[in-house]
N, C-alpha and C positions, 0 to 999 in steps of 0.2 A: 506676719512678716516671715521672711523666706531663711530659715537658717543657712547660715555657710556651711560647704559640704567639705570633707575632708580630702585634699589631692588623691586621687585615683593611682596606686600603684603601677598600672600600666602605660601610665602617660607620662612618668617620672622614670621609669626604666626606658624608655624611647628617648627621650631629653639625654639622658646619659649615652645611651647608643649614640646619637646624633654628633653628642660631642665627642669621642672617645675615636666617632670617624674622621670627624674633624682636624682633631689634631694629629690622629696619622698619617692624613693627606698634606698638611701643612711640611710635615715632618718630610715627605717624599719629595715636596717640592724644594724642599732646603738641600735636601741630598741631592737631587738630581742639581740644583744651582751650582753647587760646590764641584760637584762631579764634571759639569759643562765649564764652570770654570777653570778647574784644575787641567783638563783637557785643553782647553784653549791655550794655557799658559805652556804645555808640556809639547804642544805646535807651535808655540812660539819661540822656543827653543830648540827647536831642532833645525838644521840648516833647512832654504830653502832648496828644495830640488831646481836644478840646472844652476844657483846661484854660483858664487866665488868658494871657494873652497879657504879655508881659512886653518889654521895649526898653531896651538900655544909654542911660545919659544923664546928667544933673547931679543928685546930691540934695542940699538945704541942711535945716540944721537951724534957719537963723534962721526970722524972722517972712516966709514965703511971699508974692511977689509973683501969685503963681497962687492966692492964696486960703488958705485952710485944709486940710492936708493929713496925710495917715495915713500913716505910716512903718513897716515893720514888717520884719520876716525872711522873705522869700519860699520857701516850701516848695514851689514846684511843680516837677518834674523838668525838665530840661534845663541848657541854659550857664550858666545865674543861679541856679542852685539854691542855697540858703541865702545869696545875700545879701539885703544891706539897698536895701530899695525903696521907693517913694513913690508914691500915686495921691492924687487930691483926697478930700475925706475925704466931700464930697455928691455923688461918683462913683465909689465904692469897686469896681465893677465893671469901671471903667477901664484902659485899657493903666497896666500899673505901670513905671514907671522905676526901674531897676537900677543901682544905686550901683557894684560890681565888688567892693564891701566884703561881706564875707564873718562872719557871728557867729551864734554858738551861740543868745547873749540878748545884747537891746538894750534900750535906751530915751534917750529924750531929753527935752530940756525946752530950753527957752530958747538955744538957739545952741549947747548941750553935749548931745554924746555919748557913753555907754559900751556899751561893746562887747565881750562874752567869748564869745575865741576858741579854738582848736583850734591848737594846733602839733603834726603829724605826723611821729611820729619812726622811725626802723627798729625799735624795741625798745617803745616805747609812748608816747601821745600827754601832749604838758604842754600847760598852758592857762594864758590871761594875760588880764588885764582890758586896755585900750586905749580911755584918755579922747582925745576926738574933737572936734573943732571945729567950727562950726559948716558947712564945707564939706568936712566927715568924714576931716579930717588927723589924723594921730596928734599928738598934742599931749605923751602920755607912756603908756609903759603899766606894769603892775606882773603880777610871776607869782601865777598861785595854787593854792591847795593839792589840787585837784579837779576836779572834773566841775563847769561850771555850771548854777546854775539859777534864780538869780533876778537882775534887774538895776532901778537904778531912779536918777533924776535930780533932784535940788531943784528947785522952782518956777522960781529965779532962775538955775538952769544953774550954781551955785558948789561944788555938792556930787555926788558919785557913790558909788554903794553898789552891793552885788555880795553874793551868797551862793553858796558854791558846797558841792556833798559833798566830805568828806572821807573820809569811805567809808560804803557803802551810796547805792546811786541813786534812791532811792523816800520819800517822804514817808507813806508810807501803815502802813509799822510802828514800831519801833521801832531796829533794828537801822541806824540812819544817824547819822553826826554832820556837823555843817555850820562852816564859817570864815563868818562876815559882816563886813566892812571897808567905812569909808567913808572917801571923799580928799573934803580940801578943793584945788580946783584953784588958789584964787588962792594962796598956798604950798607947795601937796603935802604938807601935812602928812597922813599916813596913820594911820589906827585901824585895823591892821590886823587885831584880834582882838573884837570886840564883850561877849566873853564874860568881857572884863578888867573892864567897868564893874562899878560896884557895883550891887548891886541890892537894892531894896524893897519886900517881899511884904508886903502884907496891909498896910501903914504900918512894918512892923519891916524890920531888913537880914537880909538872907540869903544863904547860903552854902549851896554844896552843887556835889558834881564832876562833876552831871551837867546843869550849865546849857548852855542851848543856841541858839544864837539864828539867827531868819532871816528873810529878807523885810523887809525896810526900806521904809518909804515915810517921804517928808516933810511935814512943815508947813511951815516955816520953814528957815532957814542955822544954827538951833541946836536945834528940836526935829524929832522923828521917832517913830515910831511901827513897832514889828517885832514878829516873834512870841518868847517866850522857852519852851521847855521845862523841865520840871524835876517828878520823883516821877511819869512817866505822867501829866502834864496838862499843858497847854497855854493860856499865859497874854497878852494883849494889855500891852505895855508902851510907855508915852511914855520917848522916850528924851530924854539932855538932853547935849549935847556936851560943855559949857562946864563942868558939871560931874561929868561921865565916872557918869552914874546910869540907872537902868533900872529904873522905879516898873507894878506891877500894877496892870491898870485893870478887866478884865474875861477869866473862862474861855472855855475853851475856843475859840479865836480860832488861825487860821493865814492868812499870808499876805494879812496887811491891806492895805488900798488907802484912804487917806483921799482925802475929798472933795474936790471944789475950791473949795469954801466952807469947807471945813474945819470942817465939822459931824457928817460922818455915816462911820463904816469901814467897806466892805465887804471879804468876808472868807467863807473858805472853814471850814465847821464840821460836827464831826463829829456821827452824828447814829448815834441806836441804832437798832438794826435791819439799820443797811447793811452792805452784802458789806465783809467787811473791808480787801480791794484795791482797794475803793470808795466811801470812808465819808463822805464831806463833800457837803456841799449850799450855796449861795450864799447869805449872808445878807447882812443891810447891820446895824450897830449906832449909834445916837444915842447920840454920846460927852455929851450932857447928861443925859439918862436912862435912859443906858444899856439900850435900850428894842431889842430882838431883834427884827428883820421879814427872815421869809423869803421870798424871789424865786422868780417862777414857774418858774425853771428847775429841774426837776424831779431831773437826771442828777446823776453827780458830779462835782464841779471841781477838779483837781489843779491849780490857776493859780494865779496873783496877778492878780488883775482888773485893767481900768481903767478910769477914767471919762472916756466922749468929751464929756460934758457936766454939767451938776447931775442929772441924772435917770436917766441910762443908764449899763449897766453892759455893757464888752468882755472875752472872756474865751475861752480856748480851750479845744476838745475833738477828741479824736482823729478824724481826718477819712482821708480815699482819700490824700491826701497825706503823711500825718502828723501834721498839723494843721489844723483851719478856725477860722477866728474867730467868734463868737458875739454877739449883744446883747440886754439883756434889761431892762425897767426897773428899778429900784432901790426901788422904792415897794411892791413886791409883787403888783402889778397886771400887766397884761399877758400876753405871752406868746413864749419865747424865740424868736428867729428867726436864721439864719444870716447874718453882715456879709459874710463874705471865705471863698473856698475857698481850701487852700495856701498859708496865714498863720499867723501866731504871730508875739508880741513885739511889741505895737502901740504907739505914740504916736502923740497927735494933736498937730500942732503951729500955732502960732497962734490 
C-alpha cells in the first residue's frame, strides 16, 4: 500500500499566490465599480449642456410681484433636478428659479400648494402629499397609499386633491386601481377615499366593487369634477362635497381639466384605432352641450392638462428629459407647439 505523501511546499505557495491575486483583482473591480458609479452620479448632476439653465432663489405662490408666472417640476438633470421652479410665464425660456422643494406632482392656485413626494427608504419608498403655503412651507402633510400621479388645487387655494396608484403605474390598461382624496385646508377635514361617495349613473344610484376614481379638478369650494371608472368604461362626473355625491355627465372622459370660465373640460379620450399603450387624444367637452371638439394635437396624452388661459391648453409629453411641456389651442384650431424643455406639473399663477 501506497503511503500518503506530504503537500509539496511549492504547490501550496502557488494556491496562496493564486489567491492573494485573486482577491486583488476582486478588489480593483470593486474600486473601479464604485469609481464608474460615483462618476455617473457626479454627470448626473451637473446640468445638461445646451439644457434650461436653472438658479436657487425664492418662489411664492401668491399673487407675483414680478408678474405672472409658471411654476412647475423641473426635470432637467443636475443639483435642482425634480424640484419646484418658477420662470415668468411671458418668458417661459427664462432662467428658472429653484424652489430646493423637491415633488413627484404639484400644483397650486391662490397662495396654496400641494405637493407629492417621495420618501426614500432602505426596504422601499412611501410617499405623502404636503399642503404648502404660499412661501412653499409645509403647512401639513398626509401619507398615501402609492405611487403619485395626479395633483390639483381649488380656485380660491381652500381645497387640495391628490390621486395616487394603488397598484399598477399606468393608466392605459386595466390592471391599476387608484386612492383620490381631497383636504379642506381651513379645517383639515380629509375625504380620504372618493370612492366612499355615492354615486349616480344614468339619473339612478349605483353600486358596483369596481368604482374607481381619479383626477380631480375644481369649480368651486363644493363642486369638482373627476374621472369615475366602472364595467370597462370611463365616465366624467360633477362631484358635490356637501353632499358626499358623484353624478355621470358624459363617456368616455379621463382626467378632466375644467376651464377657467368654467364652461368647457378638457380631457384626454380614448380613441379606436390607437396602439393600446397609447390610446387617448386631447379633446375639450362644452359641459352645456356636451358638444366633443378634438385638438390639433395629434399624439397621445397621458396628462391632466391645463389651462394657462380661456383658449390654451398645457400638457405634457415624454421628452430628452423625461418630460417637456406642450401647448395647444382648445378650439381645435391651430397647431401643437413646444412651451418648456424638462417640465411637467405646471401652474400659472396670478
Amino acid at each position: 500500500m501506497t503511503e500518503p505523501q506530504p503537500p509539496r511546499r511549492g504547490s501550496q505557495a502557488t494556491r496562496v499566490t493564486i489567491l492573494l491575486v485573486a482577491v486583488l483583482a476582486l478588489g480593483s473591480i470593486g474600486a473601479g465599480a464604485v469609481f464608474v458609479a460615483a462618476d455617473r452620479s457626479a454627470r448626473r448632476d451637473q446640468a445638461q449642456p445646451g439644457g434650461p439653465s436653472v438658479a436657487p432663489g425664492a418662489v411664492r405662490l401668491d399673487a407675483p410681484a414680478a408678474g405672472r408666472q409658471l411654476v412647475f417640476r423641473n426635470m432637467a438633470w443636475g443639483p435642482h433636478h425634480d424640484e419646484v421652479v418658477s420662470v415668468p410665464a411671458d418668458h417661459p425660456d427664462g432662467v428658472r428659479t429653484a424652489s430646493g422643494l423637491q415633488c413627484l406632482r404639484f400644483h397650486a392656485a391662490a397662495g396654496t400648494g400641494v405637493c407629492l413626494q417621495a420618501e426614500r427608504g432602505a426596504l422601499q419608498d412611501t410617499y405623502r402629499a404636503v399642503v404648502l403655503d404660499d412661501r412653499l412651507h409645509e403647512l401639513r402633510h398626509f401619507p398615501v397609499a402609492g405611487i403619485p400621479t395626479r395633483a390639483r388645487v381649488s380656485p380660491s387655494g381652500r381645497l387640495a386633491a391628490w390621486t395616487v396608484f394603488v397598484s399598477g403605474d399606468s393608466y392605459a390598461g386595466t390592471d391599476f386601481s387608484t386612492r383620490t382624496s381631497i383636504v379642506d385646508t381651513r379645517d383639515w377635514n380629509l375625504q380620504d377615499n372618493l370612492e366612499t361617495f355615492a354615486v349616480i349613473k344614468d339619473g339612478h344610484p349605483y353600486q358596483a366593487h369596481d368604482v374607481n376614481i381619479w383626477g380631480v379638478t375644481f369649480a368651486d369650494d363644493g363642486t369638482f369634477y373627476a374621472t369615475l371608472a366602472t364595467a370597462g368604461q370611463t365616465y366624467l362626473v360633477r362631484g358635490d362635497l356637501a353632499a358626499r355625491t358623484l353624478t355621470t355627465l358624459h363617456q368616455n372622459v379621463e382626467c378632466p381639466s375644467l376651464s377657467p370660465d368654467g364652461t368647457r373640460i378638457a380631457y384626454k379620450k380614448r380613441v379606436a384605432g390607437a396602439d393600446a399603450d397609447a390610446p387617448w387624444r386631447l379633446y375639450v367637452l362644452d359641459l352645456a352641450t356636451m358638444t366633443e371638439t378634438a385638438t390639433a394635437e395629434q399624439r397621445s396624452i397621458d396628462d391632466q392638462a391645463v389651462w394657462s388661459d380661456r383658449s390654451t391648453l398645457v400638457y405634457a409629453l415624454p421628452g430628452d428629459f423625461g418630460a417637456d411641456l406642450w401647448t395647444v389651442p382648445a378650439d381645435g384650431g391651430g397647431t401643437a407647439t413646444r412651451l418648456l424643455d424638462a417640465a411637467v406639473a405646471p401652474a400659472f399663477l396670478g
